[in-house]
C-alpha positions in Angstrom: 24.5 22.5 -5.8 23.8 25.4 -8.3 20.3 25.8 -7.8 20.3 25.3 -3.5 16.9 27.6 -3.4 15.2 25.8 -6.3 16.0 22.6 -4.6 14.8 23.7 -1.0 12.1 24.6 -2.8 11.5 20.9 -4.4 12.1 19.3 -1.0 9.7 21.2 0.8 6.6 20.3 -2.0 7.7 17.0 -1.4 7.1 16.9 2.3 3.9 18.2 1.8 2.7 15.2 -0.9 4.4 13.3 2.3 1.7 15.0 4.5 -0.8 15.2 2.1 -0.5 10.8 2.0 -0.3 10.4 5.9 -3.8 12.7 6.0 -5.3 9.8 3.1 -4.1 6.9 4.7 -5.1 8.2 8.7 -8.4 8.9 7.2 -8.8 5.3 5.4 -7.1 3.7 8.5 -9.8 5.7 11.0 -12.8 5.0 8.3 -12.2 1.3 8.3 -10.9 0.7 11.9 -13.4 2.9 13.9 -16.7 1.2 12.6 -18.6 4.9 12.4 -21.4 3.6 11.5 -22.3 1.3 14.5 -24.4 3.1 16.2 -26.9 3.4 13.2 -30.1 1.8 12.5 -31.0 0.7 9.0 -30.9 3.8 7.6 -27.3 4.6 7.8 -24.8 3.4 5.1 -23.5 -0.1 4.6 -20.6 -0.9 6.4 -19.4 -2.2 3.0 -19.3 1.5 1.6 -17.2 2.5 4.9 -14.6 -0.2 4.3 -14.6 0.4 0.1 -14.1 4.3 1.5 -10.9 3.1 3.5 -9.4 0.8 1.0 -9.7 3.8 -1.5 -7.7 6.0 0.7 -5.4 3.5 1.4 -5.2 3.2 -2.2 -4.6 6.3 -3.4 -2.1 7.5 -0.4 0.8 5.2 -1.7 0.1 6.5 -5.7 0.4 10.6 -4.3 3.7 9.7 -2.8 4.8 8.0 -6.2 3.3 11.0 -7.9 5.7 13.3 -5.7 8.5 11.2 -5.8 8.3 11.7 -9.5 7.5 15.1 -10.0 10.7 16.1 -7.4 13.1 13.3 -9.7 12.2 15.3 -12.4 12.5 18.7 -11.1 15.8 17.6 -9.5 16.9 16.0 -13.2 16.0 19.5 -14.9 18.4 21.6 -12.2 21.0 19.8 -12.9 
């Protein structure tokens, strides 16, 4: 490859939108699985906000790994 720094370069900001999507989805997984808000009395949150909370995050992990896939295709496309 011509540019091998540039592309170590590329791969390694990938991996971290890969790490960046495993910390969003653990956090919506934990939100929605661990029922925080048990223990409360009334005036804690509904558990409906703590599972909308998860689904977001489990939402929006799988769109920042398309987001980095894209970005390194189009880095990669442009070094070659």
């Amino acid at each position: 490859m011509k540019y091998a720094q540039q592309h170590l370069a590329n791969e390694r900001t990938f991996l971290a939108w890969i790490r960046t999507v495993i910390a969003i989805v653990g956090v919506g997984f934990l939100t929605t699985s661990l029922h925080l808000y048990d223990w409360c009395a009334s005036g804690c949150p509904n558990r409906l906000d703590q599972y909308h909370t998860g689904d977001v995050c489990m939402c929006i992990g799988p769109c920042d790994y398309g987001a980095g896939d894209v970005r390194l295709s189009a880095e990669e496309a442009a070094n070659q």
